[in-house]
KOLFITOR-252521 format. One line per 10 residues: number of its first residue (from 1); their letters; for each residue x, y, z of C-alpha. Coordinates in steps of 0.2 Angstrom, whole numbers, plus 5000, padded with zeros to 4 digits. Last residue first. Layout:
<rs>
NUM	a	X/Y/Z; ... .
</rs>
This chain:
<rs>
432	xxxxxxxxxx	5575/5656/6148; 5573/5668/6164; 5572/5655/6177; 5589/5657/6183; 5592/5640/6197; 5610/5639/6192; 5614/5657/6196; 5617/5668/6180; 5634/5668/6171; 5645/5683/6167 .
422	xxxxxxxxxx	5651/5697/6156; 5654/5685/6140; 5640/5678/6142; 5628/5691/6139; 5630/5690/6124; 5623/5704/6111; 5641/5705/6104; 5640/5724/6106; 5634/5723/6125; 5644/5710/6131 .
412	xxxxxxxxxx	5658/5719/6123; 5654/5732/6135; 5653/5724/6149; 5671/5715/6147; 5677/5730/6141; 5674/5740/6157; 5687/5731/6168; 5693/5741/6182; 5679/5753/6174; 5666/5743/6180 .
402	xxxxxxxxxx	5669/5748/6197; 5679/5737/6211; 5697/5741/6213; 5703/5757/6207; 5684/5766/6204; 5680/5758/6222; 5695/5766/6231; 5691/5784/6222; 5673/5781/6228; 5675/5780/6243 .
392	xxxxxxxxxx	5688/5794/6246; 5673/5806/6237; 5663/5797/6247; 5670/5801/6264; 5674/5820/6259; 5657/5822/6254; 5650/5816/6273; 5665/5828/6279; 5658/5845/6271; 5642/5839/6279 .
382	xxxxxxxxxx	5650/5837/6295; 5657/5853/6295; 5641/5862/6290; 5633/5853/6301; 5646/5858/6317; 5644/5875/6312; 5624/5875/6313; 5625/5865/6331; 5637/5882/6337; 5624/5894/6329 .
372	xxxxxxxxxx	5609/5886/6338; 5592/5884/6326; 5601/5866/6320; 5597/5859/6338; 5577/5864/6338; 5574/5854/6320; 5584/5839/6321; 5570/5829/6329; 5557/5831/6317; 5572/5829/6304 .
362	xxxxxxxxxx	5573/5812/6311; 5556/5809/6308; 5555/5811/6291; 5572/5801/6288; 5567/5788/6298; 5549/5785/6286; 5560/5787/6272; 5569/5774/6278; 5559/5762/6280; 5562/5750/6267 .
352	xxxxxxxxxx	5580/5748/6270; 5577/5739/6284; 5584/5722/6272; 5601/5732/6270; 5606/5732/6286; 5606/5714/6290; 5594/5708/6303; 5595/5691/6303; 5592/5676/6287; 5578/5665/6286 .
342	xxxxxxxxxx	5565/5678/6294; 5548/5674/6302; 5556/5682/6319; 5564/5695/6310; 5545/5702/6306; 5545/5705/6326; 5559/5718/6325; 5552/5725/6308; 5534/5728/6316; 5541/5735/6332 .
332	xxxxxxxxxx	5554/5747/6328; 5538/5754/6314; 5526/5754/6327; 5539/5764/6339; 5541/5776/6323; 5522/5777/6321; 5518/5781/6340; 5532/5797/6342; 5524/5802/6325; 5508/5802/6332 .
322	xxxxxxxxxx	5512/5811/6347; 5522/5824/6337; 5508/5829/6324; 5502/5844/6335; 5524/5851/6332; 5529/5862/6345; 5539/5846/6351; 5540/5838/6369; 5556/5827/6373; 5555/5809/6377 .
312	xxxxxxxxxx	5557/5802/6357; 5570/5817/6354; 5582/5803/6366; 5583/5790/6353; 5586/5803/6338; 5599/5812/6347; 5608/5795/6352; 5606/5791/6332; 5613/5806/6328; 5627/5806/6342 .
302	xxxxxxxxxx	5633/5792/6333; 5632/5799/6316; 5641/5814/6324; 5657/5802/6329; 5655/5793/6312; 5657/5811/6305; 5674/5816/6316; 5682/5800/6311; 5678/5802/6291; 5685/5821/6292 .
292	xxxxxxxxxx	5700/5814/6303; 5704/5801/6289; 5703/5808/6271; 5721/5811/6271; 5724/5795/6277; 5714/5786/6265; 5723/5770/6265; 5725/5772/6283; 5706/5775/6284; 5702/5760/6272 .
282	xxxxxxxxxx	5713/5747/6281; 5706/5752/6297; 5689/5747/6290; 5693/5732/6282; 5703/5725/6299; 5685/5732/6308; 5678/5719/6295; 5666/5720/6281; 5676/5736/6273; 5672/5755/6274 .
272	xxxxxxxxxx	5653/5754/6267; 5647/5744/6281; 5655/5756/6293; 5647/5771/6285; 5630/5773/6297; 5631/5793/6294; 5611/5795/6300; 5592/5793/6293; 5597/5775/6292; 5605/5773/6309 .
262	xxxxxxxxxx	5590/5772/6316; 5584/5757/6307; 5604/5748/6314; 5601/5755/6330; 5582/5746/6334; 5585/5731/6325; 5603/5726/6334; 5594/5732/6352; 5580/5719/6349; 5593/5706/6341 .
252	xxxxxxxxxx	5588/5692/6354; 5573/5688/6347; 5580/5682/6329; 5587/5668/6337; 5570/5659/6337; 5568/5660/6319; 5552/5655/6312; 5553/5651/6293; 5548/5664/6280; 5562/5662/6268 .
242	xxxxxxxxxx	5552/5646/6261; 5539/5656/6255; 5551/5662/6242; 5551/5645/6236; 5545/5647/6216; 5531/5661/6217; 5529/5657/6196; 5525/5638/6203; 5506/5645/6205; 5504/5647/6188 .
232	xxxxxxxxxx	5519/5647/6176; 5515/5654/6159; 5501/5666/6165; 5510/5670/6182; 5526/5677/6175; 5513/5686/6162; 5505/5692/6176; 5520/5701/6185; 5524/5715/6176; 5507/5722/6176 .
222	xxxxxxxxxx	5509/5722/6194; 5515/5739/6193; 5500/5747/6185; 5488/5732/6194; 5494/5739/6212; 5489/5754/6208; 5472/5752/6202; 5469/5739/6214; 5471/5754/6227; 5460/5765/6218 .
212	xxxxxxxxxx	5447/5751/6217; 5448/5750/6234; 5445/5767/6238; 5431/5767/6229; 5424/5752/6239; 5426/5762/6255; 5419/5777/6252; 5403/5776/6263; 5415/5772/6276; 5425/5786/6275 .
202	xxxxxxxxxx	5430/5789/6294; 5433/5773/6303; 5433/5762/6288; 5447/5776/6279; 5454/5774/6296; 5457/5756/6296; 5463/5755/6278; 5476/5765/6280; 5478/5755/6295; 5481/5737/6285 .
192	xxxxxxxxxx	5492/5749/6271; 5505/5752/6284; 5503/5732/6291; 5506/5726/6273; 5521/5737/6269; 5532/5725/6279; 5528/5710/6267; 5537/5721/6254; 5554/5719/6262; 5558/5704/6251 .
182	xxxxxxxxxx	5564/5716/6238; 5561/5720/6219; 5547/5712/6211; 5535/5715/6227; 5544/5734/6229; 5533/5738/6214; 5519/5728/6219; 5519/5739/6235; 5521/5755/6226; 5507/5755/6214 .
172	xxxxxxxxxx	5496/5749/6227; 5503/5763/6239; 5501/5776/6226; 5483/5772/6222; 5480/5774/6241; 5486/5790/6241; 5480/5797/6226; 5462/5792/6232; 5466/5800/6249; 5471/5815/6243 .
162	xxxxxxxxxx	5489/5825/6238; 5498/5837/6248; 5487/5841/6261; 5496/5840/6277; 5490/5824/6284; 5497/5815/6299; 5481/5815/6312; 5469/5811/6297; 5480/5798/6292; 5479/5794/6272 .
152	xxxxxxxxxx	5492/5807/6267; 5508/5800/6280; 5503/5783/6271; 5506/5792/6252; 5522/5802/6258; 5527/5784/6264; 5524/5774/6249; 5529/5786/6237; 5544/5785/6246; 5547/5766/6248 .
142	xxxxxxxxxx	5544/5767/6228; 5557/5777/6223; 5569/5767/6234; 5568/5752/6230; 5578/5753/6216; 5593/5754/6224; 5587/5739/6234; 5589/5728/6218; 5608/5733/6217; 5614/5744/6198 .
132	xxxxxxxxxx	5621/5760/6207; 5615/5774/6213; 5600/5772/6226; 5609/5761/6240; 5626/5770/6242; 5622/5786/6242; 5606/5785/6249; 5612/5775/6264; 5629/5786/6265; 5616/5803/6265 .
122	xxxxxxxxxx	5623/5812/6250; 5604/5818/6241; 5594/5819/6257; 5608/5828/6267; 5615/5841/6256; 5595/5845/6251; 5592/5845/6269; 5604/5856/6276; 5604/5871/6264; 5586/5870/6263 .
112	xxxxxxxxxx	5586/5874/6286; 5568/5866/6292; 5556/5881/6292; 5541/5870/6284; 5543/5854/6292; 5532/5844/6286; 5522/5852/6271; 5533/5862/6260; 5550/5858/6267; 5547/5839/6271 .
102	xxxxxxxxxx	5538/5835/6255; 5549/5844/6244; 5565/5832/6252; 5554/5818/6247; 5550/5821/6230; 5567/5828/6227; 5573/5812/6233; 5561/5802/6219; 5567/5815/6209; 5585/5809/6209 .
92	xxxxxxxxxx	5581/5790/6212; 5570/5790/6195; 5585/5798/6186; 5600/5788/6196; 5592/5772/6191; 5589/5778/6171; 5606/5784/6170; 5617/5769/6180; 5606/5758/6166; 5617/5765/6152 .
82	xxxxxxxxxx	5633/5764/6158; 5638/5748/6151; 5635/5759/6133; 5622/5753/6119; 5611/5768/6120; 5591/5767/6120; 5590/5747/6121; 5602/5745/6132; 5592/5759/6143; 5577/5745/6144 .
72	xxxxxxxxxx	5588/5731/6152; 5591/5736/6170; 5573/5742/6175; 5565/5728/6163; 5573/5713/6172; 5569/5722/6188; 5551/5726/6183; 5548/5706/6177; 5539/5700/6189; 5542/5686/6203 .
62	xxxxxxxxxx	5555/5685/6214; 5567/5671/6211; 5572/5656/6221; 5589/5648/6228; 5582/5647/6245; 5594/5659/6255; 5599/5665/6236; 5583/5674/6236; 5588/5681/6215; 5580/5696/6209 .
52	xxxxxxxxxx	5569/5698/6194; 5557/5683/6186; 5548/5682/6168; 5562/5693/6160; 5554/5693/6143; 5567/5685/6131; 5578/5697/6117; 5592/5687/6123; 5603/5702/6122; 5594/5716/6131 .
42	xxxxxxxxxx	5584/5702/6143; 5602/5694/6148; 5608/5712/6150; 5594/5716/6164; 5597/5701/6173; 5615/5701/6171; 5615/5719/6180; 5606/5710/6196; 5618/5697/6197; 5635/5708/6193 .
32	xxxxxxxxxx	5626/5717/6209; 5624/5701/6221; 5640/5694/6215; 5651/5706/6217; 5660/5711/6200; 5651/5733/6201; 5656/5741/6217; 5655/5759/6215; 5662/5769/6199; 5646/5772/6190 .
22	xxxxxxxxxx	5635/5775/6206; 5649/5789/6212; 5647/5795/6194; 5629/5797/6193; 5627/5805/6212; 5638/5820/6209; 5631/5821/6192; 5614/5821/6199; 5618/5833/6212; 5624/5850/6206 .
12	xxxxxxxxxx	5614/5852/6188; 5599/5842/6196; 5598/5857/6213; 5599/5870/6204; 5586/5862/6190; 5574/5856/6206; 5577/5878/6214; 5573/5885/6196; 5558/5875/6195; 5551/5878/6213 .
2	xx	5556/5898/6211; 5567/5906/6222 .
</rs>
């Protein structure tokens, strides 16, 4: 089939799938009714969104105004509370596509489609952090230009998909992009420190070149941020540098860092079921009909994880294994030591960086099992049960926390041009 006949397939099927569960996921809590007001304040204020996410650890602001701009744009095509959900789930659709294109054509050329398309577009962390308005959903995008850039730039890694030049210019671009966004950014620092490396190891010559590709990028997407810094100076980074404190209690969470990255390439739903195992047991018993289908895919999402641990001791066909083997246990590593620096612990969410980088690797690793008959019956049942979890997901949100549990609210926002009416932003919004 045909590369373009394959992406429309494949947008026809999954973007409405993906667009709806956004549309009715969780929409009042605070975090996401925060990031939304952003955008809408910018819509109906008419004022240029100097700062984007909220660090309510230090009550500060990120700097830039991407987040502001990410949300608020679509208002000004078509005045509906939906409008943003269209845009995010857009850039996050091919963005995925991106990814899963990378893996098949260059990666892992005989992985199974059928497989990887399912997984890469209903994934619970993909699902649920790239579809509806939250700050890490538009991470995304970027952490994958990011990776397929880095992955690019080592000799050992490359496959010829794009060249150095592109490469470093993506990873500018990204990393001031994710720099408005998240707090994860700092981790990309180390990624682009070895890029760097090699390109002084074995295009010397080129070096300055390269640099200017990389300011390039990163001035594309930091665009955003130099008005913030114009009209504030050096108080436009506010206290964010306060979240980097050194947290002694951070050391003990080796085991917490290394299952909860890995689980980001695999069905990891607990966090998505309820904050407590009283939550979780509410939502299978609520969903009893869903139940053994969720059960049986939490019991695979295990095993993927154990699969993933042990595939690091086995021997692969692939050249490039040894160095992916050494770029994963950089990765644990580096996010397990950044912790120590880290206000808050380990939450799920702040890994979310990497997970195209797990993703890569954990198909690496699922490669030999899903060539045996009885592995490929068990994926196709789990896949079928990874749908059957959001589908009962997202009925329980549309009922009690989407938009649509009070839409008008939103809505009127919108018309009225006030954004008011919808909510309040945090004391310490700068965005006047």
């Amino acid at each position: 089939m045909k590369a373009w006949k394959k992406f429309l397939l494949l947008f026809l099927f999954f973007f409405p799938v993906r667009f709806v569960f956004g549309v009715v996921s969780e929409f009042w809590f605070e975090d996401e009714i925060q990031i939304y007001l952003i955008g809408l304040k910018f819509y109906t204020s008419g004022n240029w969104p100097f700062f984007g996410p909220d660090v309510v650890y230090t009550n500060s602001q990120l700097s830039g105004a991407l987040q502001g701009i990410l949300v608020g744009l679509p208002f000004f095509l078509i005045q509906i509370p939906e409008a943003p959900y269209i845009l995010l789930n857009l850039i996050t659709f091919l963005s995925l596509y991106f990814l899963g294109y990378y893996i098949i054509r260059y990666r892992v050329i005989n992985f199974p489609e059928w497989f990887l398309w399912t997984w890469i577009f209903t994934a619970p962390w993909v699902m649920n952090h790239s579809t509806h308005i939250y700050n890490p959903s538009y991470v995304l995008p970027a952490t994958i230009l990011f990776f397929i850039s880095f992955f690019e730039s080592i000799p050992v890694l490359k496959k010829g998909m794009i060249n150095l030049y592109t490469s470093v210019f993506l990873m500018g671009f990204s990393l001031l992009w994710i720099f408005q966004l998240h707090m994860s950014w700092v981790l990309m620092l180390p990624f682009i420190a070895i890029t760097f490396i090699f390109i002084l190891l074995y295009e010397r010559k080129m070096l300055f070149i390269y640099v200017i590709f990389f300011l390039s990028g990163c001035l594309i997407s930091g665009a955003l941020i130099i008005p913030t810094y114009l009209k504030y100076g050096s108080a436009a980074s506010g206290d964010t540098a306060s979240n980097i404190v050194f947290n002694i209690a951070n050391t003990k969470e080796f085991f917490t860092v290394l299952f909860r990255l890995l689980s980001l390439g695999s069905f990891d739903v607990t966090k998505f079921m309820g904050a407590s195992t009283n939550a979780r047991l509410s939502f299978l018993s609520e969903n009893l009909w869903a139940a053994p289908f969720i059960i049986f895919a939490i019991i695979i999402g295990i095993a993927q994880v154990a699969w993933i641990i042990i595939s690091w001791f086995r021997k692969s066909i692939f050249k490039e294994w040894k160095a992916m083997k050494t770029l994963i246990l950089f990765a644990f590593l580096l996010t397990y030591v950044s912790f120590f620096f880290s206000i808050k612990g380990p939450s799920s969410h702040t890994l979310y960086i990497m997970f195209p980088l797990i993703l890569i690797y954990s198909v690496y690793c699922w490669q030999y099992i899903l060539k045996i008959k009885l592995f490929k019956i068990i994926a196709v049942i789990f896949l079928f049960s990874n749908i059957v979890f959001h589908t009962a997901l997202g009925l329980q949100n549309y009922q009690n926390k989407s938009m649509y549990v009070n839409r008008d609210k939103p809505l009127k926002a919108i018309q009225q041009k006030n954004y008011h009416i919808l909510g309040e932003r945090r004391f310490y919004d700068r965005n006047k």
